[in-house]
mmCIF file of the C-alpha atoms, coordinates in Angstrom:
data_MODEL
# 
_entry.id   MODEL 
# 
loop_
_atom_site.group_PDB 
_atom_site.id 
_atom_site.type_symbol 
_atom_site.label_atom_id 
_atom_site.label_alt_id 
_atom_site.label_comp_id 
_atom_site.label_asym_id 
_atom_site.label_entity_id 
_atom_site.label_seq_id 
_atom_site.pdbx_PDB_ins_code 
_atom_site.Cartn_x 
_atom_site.Cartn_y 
_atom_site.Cartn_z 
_atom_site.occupancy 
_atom_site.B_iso_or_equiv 
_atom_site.pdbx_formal_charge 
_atom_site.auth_seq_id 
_atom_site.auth_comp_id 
_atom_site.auth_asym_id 
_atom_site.auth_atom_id 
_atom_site.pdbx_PDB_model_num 
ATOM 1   C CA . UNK A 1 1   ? 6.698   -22.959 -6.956  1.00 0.00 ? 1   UNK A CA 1 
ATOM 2   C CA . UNK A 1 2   ? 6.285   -22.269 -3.358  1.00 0.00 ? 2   UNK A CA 1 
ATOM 3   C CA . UNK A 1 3   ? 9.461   -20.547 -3.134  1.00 0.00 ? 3   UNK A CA 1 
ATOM 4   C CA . UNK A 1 4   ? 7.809   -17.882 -5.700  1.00 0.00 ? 4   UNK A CA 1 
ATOM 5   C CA . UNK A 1 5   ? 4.607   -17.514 -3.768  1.00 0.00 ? 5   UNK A CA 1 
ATOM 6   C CA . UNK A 1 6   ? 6.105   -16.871 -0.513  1.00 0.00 ? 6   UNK A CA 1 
ATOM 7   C CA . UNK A 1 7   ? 9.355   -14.347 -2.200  1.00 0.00 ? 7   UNK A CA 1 
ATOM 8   C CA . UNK A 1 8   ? 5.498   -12.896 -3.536  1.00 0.00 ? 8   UNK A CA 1 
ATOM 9   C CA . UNK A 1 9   ? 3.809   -12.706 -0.990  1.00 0.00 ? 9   UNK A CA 1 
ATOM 10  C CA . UNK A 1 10  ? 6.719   -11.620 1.377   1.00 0.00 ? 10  UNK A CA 1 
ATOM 11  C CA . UNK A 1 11  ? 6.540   -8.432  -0.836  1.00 0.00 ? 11  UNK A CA 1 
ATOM 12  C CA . UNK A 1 12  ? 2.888   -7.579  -0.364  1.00 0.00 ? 12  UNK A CA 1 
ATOM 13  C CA . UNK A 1 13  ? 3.574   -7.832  3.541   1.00 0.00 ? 13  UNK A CA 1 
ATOM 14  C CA . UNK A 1 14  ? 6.744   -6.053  3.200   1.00 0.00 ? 14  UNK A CA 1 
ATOM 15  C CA . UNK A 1 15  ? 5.362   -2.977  1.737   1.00 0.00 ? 15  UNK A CA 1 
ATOM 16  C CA . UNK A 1 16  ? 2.663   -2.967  4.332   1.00 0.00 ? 16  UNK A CA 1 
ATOM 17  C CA . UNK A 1 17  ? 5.439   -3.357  7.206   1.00 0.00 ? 17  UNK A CA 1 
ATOM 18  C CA . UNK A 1 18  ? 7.627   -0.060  5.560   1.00 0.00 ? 18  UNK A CA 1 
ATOM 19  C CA . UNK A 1 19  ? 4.206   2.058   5.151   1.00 0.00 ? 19  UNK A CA 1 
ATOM 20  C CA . UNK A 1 20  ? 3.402   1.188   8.868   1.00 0.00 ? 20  UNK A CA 1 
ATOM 21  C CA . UNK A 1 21  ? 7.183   1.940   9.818   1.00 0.00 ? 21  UNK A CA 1 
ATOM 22  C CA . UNK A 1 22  ? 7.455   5.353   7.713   1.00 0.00 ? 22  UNK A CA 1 
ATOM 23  C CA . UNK A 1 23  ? 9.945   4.163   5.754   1.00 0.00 ? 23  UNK A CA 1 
ATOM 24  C CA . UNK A 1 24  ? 8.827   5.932   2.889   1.00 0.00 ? 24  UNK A CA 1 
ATOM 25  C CA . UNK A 1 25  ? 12.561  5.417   1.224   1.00 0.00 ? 25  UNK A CA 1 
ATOM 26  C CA . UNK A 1 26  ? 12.456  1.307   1.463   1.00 0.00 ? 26  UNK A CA 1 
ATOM 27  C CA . UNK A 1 27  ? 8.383   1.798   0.069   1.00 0.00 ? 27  UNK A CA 1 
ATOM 28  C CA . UNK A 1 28  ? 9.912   3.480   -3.178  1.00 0.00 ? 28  UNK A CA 1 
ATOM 29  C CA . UNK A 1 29  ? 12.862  0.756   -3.364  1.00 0.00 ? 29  UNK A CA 1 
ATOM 30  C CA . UNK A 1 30  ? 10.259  -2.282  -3.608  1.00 0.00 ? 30  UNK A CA 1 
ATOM 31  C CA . UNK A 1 31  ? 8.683   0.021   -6.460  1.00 0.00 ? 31  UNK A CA 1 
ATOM 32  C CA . UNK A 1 32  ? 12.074  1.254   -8.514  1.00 0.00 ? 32  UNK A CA 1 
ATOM 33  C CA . UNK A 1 33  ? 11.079  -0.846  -11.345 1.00 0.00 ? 33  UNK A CA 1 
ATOM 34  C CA . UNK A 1 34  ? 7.270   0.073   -10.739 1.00 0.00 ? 34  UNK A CA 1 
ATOM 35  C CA . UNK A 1 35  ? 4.403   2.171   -11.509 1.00 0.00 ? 35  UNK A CA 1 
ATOM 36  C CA . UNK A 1 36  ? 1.500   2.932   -8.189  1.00 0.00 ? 36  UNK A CA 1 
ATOM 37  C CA . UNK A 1 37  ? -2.020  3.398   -10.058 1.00 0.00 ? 37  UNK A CA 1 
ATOM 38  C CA . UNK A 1 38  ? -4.913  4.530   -7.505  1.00 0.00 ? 38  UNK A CA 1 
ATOM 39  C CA . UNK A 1 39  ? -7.806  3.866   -8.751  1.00 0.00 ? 39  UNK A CA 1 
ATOM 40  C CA . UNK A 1 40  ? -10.452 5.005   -9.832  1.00 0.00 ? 40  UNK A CA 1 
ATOM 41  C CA . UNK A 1 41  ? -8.190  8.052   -11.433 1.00 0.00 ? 41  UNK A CA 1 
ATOM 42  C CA . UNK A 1 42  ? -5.671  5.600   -12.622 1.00 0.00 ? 42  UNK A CA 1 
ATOM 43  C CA . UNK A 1 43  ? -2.914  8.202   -13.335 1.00 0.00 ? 43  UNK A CA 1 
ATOM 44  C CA . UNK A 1 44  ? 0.160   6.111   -12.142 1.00 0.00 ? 44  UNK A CA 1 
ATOM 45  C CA . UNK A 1 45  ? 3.180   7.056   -9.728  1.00 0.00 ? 45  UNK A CA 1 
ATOM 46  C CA . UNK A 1 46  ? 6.377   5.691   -11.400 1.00 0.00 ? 46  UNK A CA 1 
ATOM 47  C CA . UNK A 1 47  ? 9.306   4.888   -9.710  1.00 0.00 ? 47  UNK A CA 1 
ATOM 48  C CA . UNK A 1 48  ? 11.647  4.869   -6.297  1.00 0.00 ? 48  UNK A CA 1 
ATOM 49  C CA . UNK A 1 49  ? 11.694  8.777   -5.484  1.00 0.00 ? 49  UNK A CA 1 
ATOM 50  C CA . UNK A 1 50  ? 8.466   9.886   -7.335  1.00 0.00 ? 50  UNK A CA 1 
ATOM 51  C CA . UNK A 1 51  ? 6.671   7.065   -4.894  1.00 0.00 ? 51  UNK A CA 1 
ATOM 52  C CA . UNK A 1 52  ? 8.589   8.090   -2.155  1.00 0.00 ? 52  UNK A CA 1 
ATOM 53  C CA . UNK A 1 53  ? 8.006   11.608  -2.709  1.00 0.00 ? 53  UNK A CA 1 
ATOM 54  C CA . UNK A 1 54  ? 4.093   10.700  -2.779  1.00 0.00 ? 54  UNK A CA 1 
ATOM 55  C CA . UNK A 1 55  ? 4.292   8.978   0.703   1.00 0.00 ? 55  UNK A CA 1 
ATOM 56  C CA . UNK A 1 56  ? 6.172   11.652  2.075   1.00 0.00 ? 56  UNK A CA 1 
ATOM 57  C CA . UNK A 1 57  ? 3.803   14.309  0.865   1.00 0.00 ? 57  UNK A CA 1 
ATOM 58  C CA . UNK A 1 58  ? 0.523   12.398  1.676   1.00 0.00 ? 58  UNK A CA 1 
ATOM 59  C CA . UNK A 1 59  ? 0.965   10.981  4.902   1.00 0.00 ? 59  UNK A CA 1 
ATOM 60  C CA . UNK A 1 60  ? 1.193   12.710  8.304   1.00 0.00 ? 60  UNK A CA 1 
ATOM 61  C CA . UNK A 1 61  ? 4.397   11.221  10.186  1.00 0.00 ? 61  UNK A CA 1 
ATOM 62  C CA . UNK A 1 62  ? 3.644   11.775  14.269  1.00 0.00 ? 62  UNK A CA 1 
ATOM 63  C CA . UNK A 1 63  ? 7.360   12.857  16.199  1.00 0.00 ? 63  UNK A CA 1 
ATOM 64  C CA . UNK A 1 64  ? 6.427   11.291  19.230  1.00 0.00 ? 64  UNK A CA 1 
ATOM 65  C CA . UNK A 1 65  ? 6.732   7.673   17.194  1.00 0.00 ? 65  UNK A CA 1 
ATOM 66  C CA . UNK A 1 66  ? 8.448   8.589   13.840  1.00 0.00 ? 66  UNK A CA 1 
ATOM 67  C CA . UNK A 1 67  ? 5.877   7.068   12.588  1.00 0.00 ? 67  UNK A CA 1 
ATOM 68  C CA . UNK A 1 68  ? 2.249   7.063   11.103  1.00 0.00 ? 68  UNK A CA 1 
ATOM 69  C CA . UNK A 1 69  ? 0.524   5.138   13.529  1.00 0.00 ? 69  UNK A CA 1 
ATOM 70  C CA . UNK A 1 70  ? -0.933  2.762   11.496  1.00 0.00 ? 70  UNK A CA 1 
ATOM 71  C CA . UNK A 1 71  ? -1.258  -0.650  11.307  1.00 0.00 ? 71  UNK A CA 1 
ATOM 72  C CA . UNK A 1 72  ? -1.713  -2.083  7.467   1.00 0.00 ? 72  UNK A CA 1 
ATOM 73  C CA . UNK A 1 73  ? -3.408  -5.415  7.454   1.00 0.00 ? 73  UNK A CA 1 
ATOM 74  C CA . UNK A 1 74  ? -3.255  -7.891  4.449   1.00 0.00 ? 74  UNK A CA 1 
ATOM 75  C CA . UNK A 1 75  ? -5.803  -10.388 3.646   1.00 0.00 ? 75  UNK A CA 1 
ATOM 76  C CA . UNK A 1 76  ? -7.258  -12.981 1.232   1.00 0.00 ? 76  UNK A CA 1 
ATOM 77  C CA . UNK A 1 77  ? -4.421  -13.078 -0.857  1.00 0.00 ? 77  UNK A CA 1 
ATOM 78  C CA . UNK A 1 78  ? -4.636  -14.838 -4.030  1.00 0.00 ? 78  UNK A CA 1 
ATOM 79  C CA . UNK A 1 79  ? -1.611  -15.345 -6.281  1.00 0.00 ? 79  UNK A CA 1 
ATOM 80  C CA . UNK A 1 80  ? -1.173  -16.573 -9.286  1.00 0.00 ? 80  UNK A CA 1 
ATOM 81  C CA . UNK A 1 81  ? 2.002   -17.686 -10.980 1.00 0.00 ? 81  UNK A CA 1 
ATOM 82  C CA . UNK A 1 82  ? 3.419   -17.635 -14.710 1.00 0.00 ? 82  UNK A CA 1 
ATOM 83  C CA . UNK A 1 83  ? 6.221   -19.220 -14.204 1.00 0.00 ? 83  UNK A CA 1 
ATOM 84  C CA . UNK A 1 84  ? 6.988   -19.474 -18.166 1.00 0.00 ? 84  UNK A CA 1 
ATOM 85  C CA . UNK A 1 85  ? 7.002   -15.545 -18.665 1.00 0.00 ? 85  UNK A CA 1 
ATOM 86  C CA . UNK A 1 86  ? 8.500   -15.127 -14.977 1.00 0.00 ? 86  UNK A CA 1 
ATOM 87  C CA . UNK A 1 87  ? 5.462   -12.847 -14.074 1.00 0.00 ? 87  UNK A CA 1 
ATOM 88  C CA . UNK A 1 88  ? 3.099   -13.298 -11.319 1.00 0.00 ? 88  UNK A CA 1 
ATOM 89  C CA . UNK A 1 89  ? -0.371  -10.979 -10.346 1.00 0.00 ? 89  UNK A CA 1 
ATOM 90  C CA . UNK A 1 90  ? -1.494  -10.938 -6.765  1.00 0.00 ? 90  UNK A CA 1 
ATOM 91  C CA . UNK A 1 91  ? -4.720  -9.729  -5.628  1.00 0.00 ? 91  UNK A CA 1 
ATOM 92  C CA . UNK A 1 92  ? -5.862  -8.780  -1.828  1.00 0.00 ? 92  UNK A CA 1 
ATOM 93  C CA . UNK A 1 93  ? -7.455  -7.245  0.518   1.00 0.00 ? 93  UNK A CA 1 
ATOM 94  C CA . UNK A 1 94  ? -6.345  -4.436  3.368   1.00 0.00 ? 94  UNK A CA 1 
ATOM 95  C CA . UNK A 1 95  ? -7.621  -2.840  6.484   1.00 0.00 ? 95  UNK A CA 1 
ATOM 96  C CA . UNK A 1 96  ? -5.516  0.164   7.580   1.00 0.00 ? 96  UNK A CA 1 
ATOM 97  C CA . UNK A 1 97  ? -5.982  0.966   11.042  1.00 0.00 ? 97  UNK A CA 1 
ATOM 98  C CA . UNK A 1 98  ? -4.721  4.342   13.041  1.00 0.00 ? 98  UNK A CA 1 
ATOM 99  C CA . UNK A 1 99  ? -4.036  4.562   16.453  1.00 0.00 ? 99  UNK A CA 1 
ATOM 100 C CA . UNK A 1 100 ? -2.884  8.313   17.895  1.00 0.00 ? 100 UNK A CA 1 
ATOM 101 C CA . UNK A 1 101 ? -1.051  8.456   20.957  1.00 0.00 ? 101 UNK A CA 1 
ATOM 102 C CA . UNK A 1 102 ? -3.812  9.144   23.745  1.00 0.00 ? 102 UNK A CA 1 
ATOM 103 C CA . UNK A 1 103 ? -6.699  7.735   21.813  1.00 0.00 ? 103 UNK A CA 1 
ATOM 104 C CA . UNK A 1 104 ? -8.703  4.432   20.301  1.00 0.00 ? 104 UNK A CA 1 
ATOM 105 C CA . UNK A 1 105 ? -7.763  2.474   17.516  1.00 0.00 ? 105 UNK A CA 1 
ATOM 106 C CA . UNK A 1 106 ? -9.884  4.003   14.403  1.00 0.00 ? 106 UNK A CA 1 
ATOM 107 C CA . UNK A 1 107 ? -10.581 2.262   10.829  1.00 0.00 ? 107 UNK A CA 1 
ATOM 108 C CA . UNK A 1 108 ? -8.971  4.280   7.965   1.00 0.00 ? 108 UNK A CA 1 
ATOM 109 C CA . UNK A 1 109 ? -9.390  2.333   5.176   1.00 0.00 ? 109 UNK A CA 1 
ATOM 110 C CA . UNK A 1 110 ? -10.670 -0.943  3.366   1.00 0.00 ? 110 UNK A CA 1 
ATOM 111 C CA . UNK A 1 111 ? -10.017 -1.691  0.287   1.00 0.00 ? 111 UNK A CA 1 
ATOM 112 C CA . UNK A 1 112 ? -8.025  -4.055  -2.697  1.00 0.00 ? 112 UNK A CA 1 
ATOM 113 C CA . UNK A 1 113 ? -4.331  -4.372  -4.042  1.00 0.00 ? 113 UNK A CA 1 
ATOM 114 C CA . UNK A 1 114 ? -4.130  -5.524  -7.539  1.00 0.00 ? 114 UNK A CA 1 
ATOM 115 C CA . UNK A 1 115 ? -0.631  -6.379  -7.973  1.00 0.00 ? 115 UNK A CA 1 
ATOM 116 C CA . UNK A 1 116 ? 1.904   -7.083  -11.022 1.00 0.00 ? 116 UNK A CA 1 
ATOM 117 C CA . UNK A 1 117 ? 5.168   -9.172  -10.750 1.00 0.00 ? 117 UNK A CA 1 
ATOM 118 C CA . UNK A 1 118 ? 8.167   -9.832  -12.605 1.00 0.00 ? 118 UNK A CA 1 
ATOM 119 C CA . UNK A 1 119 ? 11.635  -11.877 -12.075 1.00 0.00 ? 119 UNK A CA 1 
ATOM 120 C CA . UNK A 1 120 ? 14.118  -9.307  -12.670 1.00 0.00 ? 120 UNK A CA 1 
ATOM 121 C CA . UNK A 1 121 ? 17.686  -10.301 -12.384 1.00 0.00 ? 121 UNK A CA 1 
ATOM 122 C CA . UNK A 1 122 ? 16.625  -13.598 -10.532 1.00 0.00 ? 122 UNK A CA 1 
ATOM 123 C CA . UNK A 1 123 ? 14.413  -11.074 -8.035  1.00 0.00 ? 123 UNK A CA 1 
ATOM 124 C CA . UNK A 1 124 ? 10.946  -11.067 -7.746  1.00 0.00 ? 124 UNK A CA 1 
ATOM 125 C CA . UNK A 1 125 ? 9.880   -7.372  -8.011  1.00 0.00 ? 125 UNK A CA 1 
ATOM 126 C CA . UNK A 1 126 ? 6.622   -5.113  -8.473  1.00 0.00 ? 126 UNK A CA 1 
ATOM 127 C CA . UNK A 1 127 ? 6.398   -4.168  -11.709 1.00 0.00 ? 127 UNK A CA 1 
ATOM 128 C CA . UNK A 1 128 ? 2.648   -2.398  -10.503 1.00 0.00 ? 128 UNK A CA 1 
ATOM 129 C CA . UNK A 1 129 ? 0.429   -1.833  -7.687  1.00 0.00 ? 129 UNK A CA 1 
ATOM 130 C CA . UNK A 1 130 ? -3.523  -0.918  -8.199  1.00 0.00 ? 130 UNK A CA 1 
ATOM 131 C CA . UNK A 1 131 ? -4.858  0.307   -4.843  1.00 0.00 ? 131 UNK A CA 1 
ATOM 132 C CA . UNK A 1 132 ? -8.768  0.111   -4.689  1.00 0.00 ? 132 UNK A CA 1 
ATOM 133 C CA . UNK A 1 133 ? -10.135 1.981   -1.896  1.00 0.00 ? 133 UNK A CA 1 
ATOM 134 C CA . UNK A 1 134 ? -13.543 0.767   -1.241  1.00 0.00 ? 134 UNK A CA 1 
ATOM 135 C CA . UNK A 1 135 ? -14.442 1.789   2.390   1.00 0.00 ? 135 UNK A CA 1 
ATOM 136 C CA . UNK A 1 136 ? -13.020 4.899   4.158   1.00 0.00 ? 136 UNK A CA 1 
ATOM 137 C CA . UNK A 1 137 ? -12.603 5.769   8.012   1.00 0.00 ? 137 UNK A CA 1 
ATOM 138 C CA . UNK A 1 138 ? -11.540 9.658   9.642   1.00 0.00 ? 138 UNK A CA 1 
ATOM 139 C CA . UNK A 1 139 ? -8.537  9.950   7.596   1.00 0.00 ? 139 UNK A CA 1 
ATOM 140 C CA . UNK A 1 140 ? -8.237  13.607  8.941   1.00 0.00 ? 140 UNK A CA 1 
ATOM 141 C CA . UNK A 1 141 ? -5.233  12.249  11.256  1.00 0.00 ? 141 UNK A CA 1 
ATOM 142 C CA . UNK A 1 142 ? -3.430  10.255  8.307   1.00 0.00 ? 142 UNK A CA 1 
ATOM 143 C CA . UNK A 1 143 ? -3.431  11.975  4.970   1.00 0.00 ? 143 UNK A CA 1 
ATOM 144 C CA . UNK A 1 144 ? -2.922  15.777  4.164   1.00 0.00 ? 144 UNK A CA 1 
ATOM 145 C CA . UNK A 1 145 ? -5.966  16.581  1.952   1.00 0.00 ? 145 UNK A CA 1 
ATOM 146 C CA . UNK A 1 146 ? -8.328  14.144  3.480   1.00 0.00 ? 146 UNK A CA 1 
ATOM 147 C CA . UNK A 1 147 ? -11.085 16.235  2.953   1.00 0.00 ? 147 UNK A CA 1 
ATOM 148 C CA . UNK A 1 148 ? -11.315 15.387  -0.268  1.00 0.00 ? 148 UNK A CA 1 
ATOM 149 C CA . UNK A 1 149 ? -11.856 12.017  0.793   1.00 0.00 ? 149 UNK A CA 1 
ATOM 150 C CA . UNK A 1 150 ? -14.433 12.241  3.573   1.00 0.00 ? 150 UNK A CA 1 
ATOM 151 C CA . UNK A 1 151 ? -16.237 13.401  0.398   1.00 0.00 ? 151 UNK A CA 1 
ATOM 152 C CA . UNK A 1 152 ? -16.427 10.296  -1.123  1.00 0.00 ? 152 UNK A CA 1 
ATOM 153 C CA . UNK A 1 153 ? -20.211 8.300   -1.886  1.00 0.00 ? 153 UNK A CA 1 
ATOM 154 C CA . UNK A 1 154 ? -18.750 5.126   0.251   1.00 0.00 ? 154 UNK A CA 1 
ATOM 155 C CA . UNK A 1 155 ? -17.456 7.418   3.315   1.00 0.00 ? 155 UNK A CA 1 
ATOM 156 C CA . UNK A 1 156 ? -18.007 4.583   6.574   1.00 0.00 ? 156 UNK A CA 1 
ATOM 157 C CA . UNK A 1 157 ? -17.378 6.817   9.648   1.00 0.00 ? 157 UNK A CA 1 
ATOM 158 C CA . UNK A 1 158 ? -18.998 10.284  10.414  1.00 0.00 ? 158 UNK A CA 1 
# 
């Protein structure tokens, strides 16, 4: 059973390791046999290039660093295992940090993964992904369209 958890929870780190890294192609790979639901609209993202496609779209890459700046934390995670269907759900917390060349670290984000697992082929894989934003920073410097965002009732930083 550990050998589950940790090929489980070395996917939830994983993905936040490729999003900090801008590897937007390896983000839709751990999601080819996936769908990406952010809530609270719930209209899900499925599969390897429609995901990628999303990242690539939404999130400002910086050419000094070929990447986003960012730095996804993952915490309180909580797995459990059914290890008679092969499935597994996950559920955590993350803190996404941004730090700009030339300036201080700022929050971006806070919020919960929901996660959905499945053996496929003798390979633990996403089968789905709930992102919960609860808490957002400035996310003027991360995502094209924050605006809509820095809208929202549980805004942190002004």
């Amino acid at each position: 059973m550990t050998g589950v958890y940790r090929s489980i929870e070395r996917l939830i780190y994983q993905y936040a390791s490729l999003i900090d890294a801008g590897d937007f192609e390896a983000v839709g790979g751990l999601f080819s046999s996936a769908s990406l639901i952010y809530m609270p609209l719930g209209r899900p993202i499925l599969g390897r290039d429609k995901i990628s496609q999303h990242f690539r779209q939404q999130i400002i890459i910086y050419p000094e660093t070929g990447t986003p700046c960012t730095l996804h934390q993952v915490s309180n995670l909580i797995i459990d295992i059914d290890s008679v269907n092969q499935t597994a759900v996950a559920n955590s917390i993350y803190t996404a940090w941004q730090c700009l060349p030339d300036s201080e670290p700022k929050l971006l984000s806070m919020g919960r993964y929901g996660d959905r697992f499945k053996l496929i082929d003798g390979v633990w894989c996403f089968t789905e992904r709930k992102v919960s934003p609860m808490y957002f920073g400035d996310l003027t410097g991360h995502l094209r369209g924050a605006e809509k965002w820095q809208q929202a009732p549980h805004y942190l930083v002004k």
